[in-house]
C-alpha positions in Angstrom: 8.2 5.0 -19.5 6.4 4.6 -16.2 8.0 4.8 -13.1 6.9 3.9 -9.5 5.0 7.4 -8.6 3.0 6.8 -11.5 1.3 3.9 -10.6 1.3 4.5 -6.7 -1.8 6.4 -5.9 -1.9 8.8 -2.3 -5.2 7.5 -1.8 -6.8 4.3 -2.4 -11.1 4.1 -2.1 -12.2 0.5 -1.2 -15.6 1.2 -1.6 -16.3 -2.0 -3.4 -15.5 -3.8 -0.4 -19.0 -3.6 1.7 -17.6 -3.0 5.1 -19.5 -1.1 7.4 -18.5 3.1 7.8 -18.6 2.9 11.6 -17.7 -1.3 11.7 -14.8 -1.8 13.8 -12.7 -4.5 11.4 -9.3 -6.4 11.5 -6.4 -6.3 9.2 -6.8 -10.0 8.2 -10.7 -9.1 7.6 -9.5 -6.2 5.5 -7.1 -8.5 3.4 -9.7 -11.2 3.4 -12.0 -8.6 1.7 -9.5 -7.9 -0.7 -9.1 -11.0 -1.9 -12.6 -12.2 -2.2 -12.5 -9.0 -4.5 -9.5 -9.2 -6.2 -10.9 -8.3 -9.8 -12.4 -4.9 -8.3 -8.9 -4.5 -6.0 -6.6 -4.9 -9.3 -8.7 -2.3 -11.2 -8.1 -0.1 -7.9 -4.4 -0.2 -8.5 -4.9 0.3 -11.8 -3.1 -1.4 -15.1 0.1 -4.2 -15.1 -0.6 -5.2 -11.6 -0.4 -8.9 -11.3 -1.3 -11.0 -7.9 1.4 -13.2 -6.7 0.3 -14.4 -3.0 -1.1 -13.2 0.4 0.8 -13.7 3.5 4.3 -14.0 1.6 6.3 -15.6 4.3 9.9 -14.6 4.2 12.5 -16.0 7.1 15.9 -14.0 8.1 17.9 -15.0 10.7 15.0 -17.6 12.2 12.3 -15.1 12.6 9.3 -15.6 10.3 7.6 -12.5 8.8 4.5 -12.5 6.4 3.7 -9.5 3.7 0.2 -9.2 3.7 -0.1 -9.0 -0.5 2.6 -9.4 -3.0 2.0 -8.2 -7.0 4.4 -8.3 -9.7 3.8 -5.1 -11.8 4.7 -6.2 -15.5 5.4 -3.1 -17.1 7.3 -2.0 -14.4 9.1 -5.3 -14.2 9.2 -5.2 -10.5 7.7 -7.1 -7.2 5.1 -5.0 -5.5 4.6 -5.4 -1.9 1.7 -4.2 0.3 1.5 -3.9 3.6 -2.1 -3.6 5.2 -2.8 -1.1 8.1 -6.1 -0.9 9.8 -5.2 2.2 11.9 -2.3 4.4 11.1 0.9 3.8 10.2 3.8 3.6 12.6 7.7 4.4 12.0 8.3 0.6 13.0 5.9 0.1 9.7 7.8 2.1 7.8 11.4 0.2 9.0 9.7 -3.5 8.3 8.6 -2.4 5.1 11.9 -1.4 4.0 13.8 -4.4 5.6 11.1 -6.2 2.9 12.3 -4.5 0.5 15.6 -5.3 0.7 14.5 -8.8 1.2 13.3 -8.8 -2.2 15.8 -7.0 -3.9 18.5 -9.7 -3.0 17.0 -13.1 -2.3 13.4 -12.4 -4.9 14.6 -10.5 -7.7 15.9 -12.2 -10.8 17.6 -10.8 -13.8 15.6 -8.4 -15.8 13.9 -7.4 -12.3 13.8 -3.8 -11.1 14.0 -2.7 -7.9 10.8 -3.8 -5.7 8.3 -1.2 -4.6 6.8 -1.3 -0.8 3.4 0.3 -0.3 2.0 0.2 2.9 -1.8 1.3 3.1 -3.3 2.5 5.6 -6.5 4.4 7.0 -5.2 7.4 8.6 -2.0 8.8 7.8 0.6 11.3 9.7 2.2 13.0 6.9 5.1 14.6 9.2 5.3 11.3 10.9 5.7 9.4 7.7 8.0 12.3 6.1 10.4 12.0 9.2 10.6 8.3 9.4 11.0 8.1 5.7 13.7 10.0 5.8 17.1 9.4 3.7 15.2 6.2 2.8 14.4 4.5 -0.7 12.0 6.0 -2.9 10.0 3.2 -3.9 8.7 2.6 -0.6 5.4 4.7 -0.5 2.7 5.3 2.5 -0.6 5.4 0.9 -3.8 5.9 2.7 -7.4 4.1 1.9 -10.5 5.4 2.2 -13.5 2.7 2.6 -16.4 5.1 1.3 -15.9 8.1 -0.8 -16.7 11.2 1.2 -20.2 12.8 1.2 -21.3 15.8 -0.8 -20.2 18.2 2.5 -17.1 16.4 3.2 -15.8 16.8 -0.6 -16.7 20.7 -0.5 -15.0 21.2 2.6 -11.9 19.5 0.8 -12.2 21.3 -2.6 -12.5 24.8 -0.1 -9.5 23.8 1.7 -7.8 23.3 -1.0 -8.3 26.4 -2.5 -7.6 28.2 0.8 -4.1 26.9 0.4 -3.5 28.0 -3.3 
């Protein structure tokens, strides 16, 4: 049986999407991209991803709040929410997200329905940032970072040598 780490990738490449290495670009660009590619995007996340909506808008307490991308996952049997990031994330992110999640979980889910999972993606990540604001907090909310080209034949080499540094 799959659970959520299997289907949440660390990093994401977007590739497919055309926009510019050095292009300075908005979230709502980003998510705009995303959708005019949705085939190449669900292949991305890989298999039982299904799109629900963009923008999501959810209302507690009488303030309005939007999830950028919500999926259902039908093996999983479970809402999957994403959260778009242009720059890095932030420990506020990380909070919304979760408040999201909890959204789902009591006023979204129905019988049958697992827990949701939250992924917020973005395109630099802090890992000791997101390790202390994550902590004591749910597992199925995951920070994932994208990459919007797949490095260059130097950039990979200094990666495979660092990882083998480390071993």
């Amino acid at each position: 049986m799959q659970t959520p780490e299997d289907v949440v990738k660390n990093t994401y490449t977007l590739e497919f999407l055309g926009i510019e290495e050095r292009k300075r670009y908005k979230e709502k660009d980003l998510e705009d991209k995303l959708i005019d590619n949705m085939q190449m995007f669900l292949l991305e996340l890989g298999k039982g991803f299904t799109f629900v909506k963009r923008q999501y808008p959810l209302t507690i307490n009488n303030t309005h709040y939007h999830i950028d991308l919500v999926f259902y996952h039908r093996i999983l049997r479970c809402f999957v929410l994403i959260d778009l990031k242009r720059g890095a994330v932030k420990h506020n992110d990380i909070g919304q997200m979760n408040m999201y999640l909890g959204y789902f979980a009591k006023e979204e889910n129905v019988e049958g329905d697992n827990p949701p999972i939250g992924i917020i993606m973005s395109h630099y990540k802090d890992e000791l940032m997101v390790e202390y604001a994550m902590y004591g907090m749910d597992s199925n909310l995951f920070v994932s970072k994208y990459e919007l080209f797949l490095p260059n034949k130097e950039d990979l080499r200094k990666l495979v040598r660092n990882i083998l540094v480390k071993k």
